[in-house]
N, C-alpha and C positions, 0 to 999 in steps of 0.2 A: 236537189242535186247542186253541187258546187263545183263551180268552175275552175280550174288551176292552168291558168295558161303558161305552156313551157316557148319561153323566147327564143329563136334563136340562138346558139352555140350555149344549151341550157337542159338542165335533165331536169326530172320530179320523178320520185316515187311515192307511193300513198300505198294504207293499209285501210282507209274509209271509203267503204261503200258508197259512200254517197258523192265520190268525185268526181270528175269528170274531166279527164289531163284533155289538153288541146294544143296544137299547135298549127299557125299559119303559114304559109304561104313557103311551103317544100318546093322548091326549085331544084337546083342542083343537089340542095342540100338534101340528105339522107333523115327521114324518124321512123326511129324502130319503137316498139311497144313491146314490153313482157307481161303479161300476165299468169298468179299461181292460182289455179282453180281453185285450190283446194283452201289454199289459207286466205283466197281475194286481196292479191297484194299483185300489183299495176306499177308499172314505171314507163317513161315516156323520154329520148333523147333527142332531140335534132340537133346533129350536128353538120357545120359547115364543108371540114375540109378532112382529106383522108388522113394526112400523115403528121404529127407533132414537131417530127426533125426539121419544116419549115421554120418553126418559130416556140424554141424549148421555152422562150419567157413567155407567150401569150399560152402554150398548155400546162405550165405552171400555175399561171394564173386561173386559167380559164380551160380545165380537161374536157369538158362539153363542148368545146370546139371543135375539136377532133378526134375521126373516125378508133386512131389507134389509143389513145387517154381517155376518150368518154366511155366508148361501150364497156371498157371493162369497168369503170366505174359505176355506170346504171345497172351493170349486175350484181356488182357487190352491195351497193346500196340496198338492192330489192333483198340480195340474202341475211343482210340486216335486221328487218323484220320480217324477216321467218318462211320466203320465198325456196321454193327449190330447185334447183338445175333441172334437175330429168322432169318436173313439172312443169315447165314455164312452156307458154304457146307464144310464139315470137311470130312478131307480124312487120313488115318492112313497106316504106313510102319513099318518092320521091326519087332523084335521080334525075331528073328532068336536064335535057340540052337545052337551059334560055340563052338569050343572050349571047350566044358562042353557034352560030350557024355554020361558021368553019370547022365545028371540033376542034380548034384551036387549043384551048384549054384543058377540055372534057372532063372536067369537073364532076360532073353527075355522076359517069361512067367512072370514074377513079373512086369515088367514094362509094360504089357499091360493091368493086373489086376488093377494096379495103376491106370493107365490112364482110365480105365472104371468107376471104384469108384467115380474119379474125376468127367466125363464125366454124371455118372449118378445122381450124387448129383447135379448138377447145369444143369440138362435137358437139357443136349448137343446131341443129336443124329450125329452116323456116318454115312457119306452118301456112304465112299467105304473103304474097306480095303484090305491089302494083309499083313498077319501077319504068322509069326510061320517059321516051315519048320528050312532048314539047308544053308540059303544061303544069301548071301549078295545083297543090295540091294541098287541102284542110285535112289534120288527120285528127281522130275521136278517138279518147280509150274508155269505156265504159267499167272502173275500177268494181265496181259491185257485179257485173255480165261479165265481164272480158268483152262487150262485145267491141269490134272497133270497126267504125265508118271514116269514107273519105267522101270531100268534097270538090268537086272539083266544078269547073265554071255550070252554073246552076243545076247541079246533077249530084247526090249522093247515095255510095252504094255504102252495103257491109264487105270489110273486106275478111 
């Protein structure tokens, strides 16, 4: 098995079984996972912030930053290699309130609202998720299973 760690405001997609997307430490920030059963083709985003119109030069640069320039981009990537809409099992992480005990910001809660907008306009259903709360979260996409696990402070389930 090989490891492909996604950064940070960073997507992957794979079409090898033998990979193993991963990304660290989901706070605020939103990772979704698709996987196509049928062709074993896995893609993984985390992104930071919901909306692009804060900063059109960093989602230029950088559309895995956010919520509205990345997801659509780690879908099209995955139909790239041969992924299909009405196939894909979409799994959602993260969202967490750190750092902002006031909801001040609400960061987490923006970027999930985002991503359902999206999700809902283009008839994406989510098949599992574990959102909100106060805590940080590892997220696992098993490109060969679909299976995907979270880790969260010494404790990991499948989600």
């Amino acid at each position: 098995m090989t490891s492909q760690t996604i950064d940070i405001a960073d997507l992957k997609v794979s079409a090898d079984r033998r990979d193993l997307l991963v990304t660290y430490s989901l706070g605020s920030c939103i990772g979704v996972t698709i996987w196509d059963p049928e062709v074993r083709v896995g893609g993984m985003i985390h992104y930071m912030l919901p909306e692009s119109s804060i900063s059109p030069d960093k989602a230029k640069a950088n559309p895995a930053m956010f919520a509205d320039s990345g997801i659509p981009r780690l879908f099209r990537a995955a139909y790239e290699v041969g992924a299909v809409k009405k196939r894909l099992v979409v799994k959602v992480a993260g969202g967490s309130q750190l750092l902002d005990d006031n909801g001040t910001f609400n960061i987490g809660k923006r970027n999930y609202v985002m991503l359902r907008k999206i999700f809902w306009k283009n008839g994406i259903l989510i098949d599992a998720e574990d959102v909100g709360g106060s805590i940080s979260r590892t997220m696992r996409l098993n490109v060969g299973s679909g299976r995907v696990t979270l880790t969260t402070r010494n404790q990991e389930a499948e989600l």
